[in-house]
N, C-alpha and C positions, 0 to 999 in steps of 0.2 A: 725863394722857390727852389723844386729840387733842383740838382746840377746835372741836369742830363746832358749834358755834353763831358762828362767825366770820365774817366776807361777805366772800367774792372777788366779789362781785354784776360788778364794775367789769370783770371778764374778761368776762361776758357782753352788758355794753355796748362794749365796745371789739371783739369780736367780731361783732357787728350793727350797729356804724355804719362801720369803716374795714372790716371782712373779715377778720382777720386776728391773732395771737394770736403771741405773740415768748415760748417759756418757758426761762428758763435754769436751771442745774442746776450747780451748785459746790458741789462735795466733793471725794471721795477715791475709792481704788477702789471703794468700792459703791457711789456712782455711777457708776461706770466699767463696774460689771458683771461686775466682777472673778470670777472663779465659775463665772459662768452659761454654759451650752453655748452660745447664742450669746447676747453684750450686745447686740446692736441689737434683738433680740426679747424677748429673756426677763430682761431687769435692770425694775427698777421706775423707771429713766428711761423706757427705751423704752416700759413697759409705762402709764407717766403721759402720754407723750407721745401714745399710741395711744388712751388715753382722749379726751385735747383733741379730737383727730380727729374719733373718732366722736362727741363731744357739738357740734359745731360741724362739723357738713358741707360746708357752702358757706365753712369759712374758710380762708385758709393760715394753719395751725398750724406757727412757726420752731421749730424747736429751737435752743439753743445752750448747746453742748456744751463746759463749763468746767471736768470733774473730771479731777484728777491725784492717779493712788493715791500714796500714802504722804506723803502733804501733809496739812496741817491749817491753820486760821483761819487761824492767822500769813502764811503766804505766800499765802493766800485772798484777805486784804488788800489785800498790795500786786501781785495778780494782779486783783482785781477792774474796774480801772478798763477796761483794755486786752481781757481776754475776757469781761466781762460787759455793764457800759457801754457799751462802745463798740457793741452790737450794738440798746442801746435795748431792753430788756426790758421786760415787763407783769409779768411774775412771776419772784421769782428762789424757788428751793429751795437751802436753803441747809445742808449735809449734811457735817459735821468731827466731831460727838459722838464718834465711835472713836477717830478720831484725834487728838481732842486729848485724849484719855485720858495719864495721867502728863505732861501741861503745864502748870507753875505757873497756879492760876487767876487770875492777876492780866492771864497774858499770856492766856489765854483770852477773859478780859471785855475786853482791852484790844483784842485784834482782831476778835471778833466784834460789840463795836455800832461801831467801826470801819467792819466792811462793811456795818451794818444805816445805820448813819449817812452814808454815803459814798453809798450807794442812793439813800437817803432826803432828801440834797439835791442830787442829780444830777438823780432822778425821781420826785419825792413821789409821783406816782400809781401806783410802781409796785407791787404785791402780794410781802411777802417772807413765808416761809413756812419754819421749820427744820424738820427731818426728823430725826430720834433712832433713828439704827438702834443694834444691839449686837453684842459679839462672844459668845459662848460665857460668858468670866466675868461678863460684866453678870448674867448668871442667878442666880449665885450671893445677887446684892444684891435684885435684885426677888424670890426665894423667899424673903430673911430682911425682906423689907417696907420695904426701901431705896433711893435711886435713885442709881443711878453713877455719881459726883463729876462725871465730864465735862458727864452728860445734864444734872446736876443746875443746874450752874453756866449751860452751855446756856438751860434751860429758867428760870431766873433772871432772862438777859439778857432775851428773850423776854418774860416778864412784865414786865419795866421798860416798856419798849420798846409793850407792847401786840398784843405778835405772836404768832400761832397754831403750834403745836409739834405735833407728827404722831409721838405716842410705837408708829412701827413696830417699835422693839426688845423692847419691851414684850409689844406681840401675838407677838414669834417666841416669845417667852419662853413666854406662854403655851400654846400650842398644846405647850409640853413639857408643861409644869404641867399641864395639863388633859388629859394624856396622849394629844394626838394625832400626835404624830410625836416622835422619838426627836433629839437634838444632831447623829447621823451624817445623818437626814434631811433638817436643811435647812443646812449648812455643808460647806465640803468640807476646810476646816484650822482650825476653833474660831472664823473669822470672817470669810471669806467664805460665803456664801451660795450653796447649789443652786440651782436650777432653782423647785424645790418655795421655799426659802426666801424668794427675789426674788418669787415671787408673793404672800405671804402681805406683805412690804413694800408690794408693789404695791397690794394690795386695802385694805389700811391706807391709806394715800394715798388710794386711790378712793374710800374711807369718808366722809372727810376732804371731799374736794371735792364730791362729790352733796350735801351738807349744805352744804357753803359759796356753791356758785354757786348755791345756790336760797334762798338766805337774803337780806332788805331788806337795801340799802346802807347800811354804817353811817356815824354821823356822824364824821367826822375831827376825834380829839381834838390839844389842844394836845401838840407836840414835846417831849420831856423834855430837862430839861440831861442832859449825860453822866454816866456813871456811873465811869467813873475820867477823872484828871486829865488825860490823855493818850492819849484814844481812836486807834487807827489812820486815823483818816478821809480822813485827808490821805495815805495809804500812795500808790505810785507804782514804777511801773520805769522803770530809768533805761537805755538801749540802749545797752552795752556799746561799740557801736562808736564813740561817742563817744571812747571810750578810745585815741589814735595814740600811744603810748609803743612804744619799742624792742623787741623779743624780744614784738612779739606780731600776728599776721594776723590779718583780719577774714575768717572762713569763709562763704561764702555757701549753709549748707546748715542744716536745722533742728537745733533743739534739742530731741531726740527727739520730733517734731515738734509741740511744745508753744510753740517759739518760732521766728521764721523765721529767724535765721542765732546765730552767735555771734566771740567772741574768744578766736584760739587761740595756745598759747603749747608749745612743744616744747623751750624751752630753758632749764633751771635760770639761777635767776638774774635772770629777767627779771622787772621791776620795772615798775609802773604808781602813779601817785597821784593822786588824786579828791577835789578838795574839794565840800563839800554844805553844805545848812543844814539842819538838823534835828536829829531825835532818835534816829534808828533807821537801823542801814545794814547792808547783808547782798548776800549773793551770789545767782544764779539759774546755777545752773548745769549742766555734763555729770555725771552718775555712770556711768563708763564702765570697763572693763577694764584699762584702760592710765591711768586718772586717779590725780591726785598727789596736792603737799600746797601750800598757800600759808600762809608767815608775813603776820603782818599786824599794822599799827601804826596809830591815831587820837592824833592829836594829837602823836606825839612817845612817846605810851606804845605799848607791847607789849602786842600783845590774846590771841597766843599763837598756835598752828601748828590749822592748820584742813584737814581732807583731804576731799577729794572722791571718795574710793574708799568703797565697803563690802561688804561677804560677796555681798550681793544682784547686785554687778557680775558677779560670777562666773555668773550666768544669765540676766542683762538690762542693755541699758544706758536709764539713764528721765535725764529731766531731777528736780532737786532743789534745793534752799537752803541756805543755813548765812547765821546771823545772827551779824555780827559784833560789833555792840553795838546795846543797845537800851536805851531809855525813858532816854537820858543826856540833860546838861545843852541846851535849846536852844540853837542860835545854830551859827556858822562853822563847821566841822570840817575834818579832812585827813586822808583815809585813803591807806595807803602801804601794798602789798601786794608780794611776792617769792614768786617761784617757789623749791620749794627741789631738790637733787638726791635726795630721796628717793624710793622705793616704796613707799607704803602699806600694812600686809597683803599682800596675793597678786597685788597689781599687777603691770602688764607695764610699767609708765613711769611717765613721773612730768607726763603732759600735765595744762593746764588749760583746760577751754574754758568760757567765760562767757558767757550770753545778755545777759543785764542786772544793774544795780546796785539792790537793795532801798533805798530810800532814803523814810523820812518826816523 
């Protein structure tokens, strides 16, 4: 359940000594508002953010606006430094439970105290707070007295960690259970959210924070070691344009404008290689109508054929990821990537464009 016995106290002082209130919001489409007739009014960002307002009159309330639907913790990670940090937040909401549904929980715990931890020694002061929305089959698990492997592992982290959980999937559940609105009510495809749905998130949130900002400061306990061996903390993107190999132009146009340009390639065959030091490397890239395939090699091994098309290009093109190895040995690596001549599925070509290089 939420932790409303929890103190954001520290939003109300930073609001009455500097003016001013910075709330960030990383997730996925329900953060995005995906749904909703309109997201700038009617998603439970907008409708959080419109709280801060009215509870803080005299402050400038930032938003900053970090959600990308069909993403989860993983690329949260190595997204955080650049749209979260770098804006200096007070509070982050931090909203993947859907989507990281069917993702091994090892990579789950591994990215999210990743971003709790990454927060947490960039900005120890700042307030992080996860948010537990659900789709339709979470239902199933809260009417047999269960909690949703994702929410579960989530709200796991969270207890390490000592961080307050906002079980809004919970409340949608409820209002069925308790027969006040019907699944068609507040969803419009089993997981996003109505109009009606995003408000019932909303006021769960609201729940949440009237109890927190009005609760004593609490004492700042000591920081826990990590809870696996190889937290994301250190995740990062790496600007593609760094990359000057052959068969590939630097676009100076967004990355469905989630990134400001990227590196495009129109010609099979064309080849890039990127050495890193870490454990983790992956792509940030186009998912577009006409995107291909790229082979890819670390080390001298075959990591195997990786495409950047799917069913969903056929109605949008968004920006996306694909991880090309993770949680491997530390130390040196050499990533070696090729364009290949194929068409994906129902592709119109076989382009690649890359904003940046996932790299811890």
């Amino acid at each position: 359940m939420s932790d409303s016995t929890h103190s954001l106290a520290i939003l109300r002082q930073i609001a009455e000594t500097r003016s001013a209130l910075r709330i960030a919001y990383l997730g996925g489409s329900l953060t995005e508002g995906y749904g909703a007739s309109d997201p700038e009014i009617h998603s439970w960002r907008a409708r959080t953010t419109a709280y801060f307002r009215e509870q803080f009159p005299s402050a400038e309330v930032h938003e900053i606006y970090a959600a990308i639907g069909g993403t989860g913790s993983y690329l949260g990670a190595f997204r955080l430094e650049r749209d979260v940090l770098a804006a200096k937040p007070d509070l982050v909401f931090v909203e993947f439970a859907v989507n990281d549904g069917n993702v091994p929980k090892n990579r789950v715990i591994r990215s999210l105290e990743g971003i709790i931890r990454h927060i947490h020694g960039t900005a120890p002061e700042c307030e992080i707070v996860l948010v537990l929305n659900a789709t339709e089959d979470h239902f199933t698990d809260y009417s047999n007295g269960k909690i949703p492997e994702a929410v579960a592992t989530h709200q796991s982290v969270a207890n390490y960690y000592g961080l307050p959980t906002i079980e809004s999937g919970r409340a949608l559940w409820r209002e069925v259970n308790e027969s006040r609105a019907t699944p068609a009510d507040l969803f419009i495809d089993h997981v996003h959210p109505t109009d009606a749905g995003y408000r019932i998130y909303s006021e769960t949130v609201r729940e949440f924070l009237v109890a927190a900002l009005a609760a004593p400061k609490a004492v700042a306990s000591e920081w826990p070691s990590p809870m696996t061996a190889n937290p994301l903390d250190r995740a990062t993107l790496i600007d593609a344009w760094s990359i000057t190999d052959e068969g590939w132009r630097r676009c100076d146009e967004s990355l469905a404008g989630r990134y400001p340009h990227y590196l495009e390639s129109t010609a099979p065959g064309a080849a890039f290689s990127f050495e890193f030091h870490g454990t983790d490397v992956g792509l940030y890239w186009l998912v577009a109508s006409d995107s291909g395939e790229i082979e890819a090699t670390l080390d001298g091994q075959n990591l195997g054929v990786f495409t950047s098309w799917d069913h969903y290009a056929l109605s949008f093109t968004r920006a996306n990821y694909v991880t090309l190895a993770e949680d491997i040995s530390p130390g040196q690596h050499t990533l070696n990537l090729r364009v290949l001549p194929t068409f994906p599925g129902q592709s119109t070509g076989c382009v690649m464009r890359i904003g940046a290089l996932l790299v811890q």
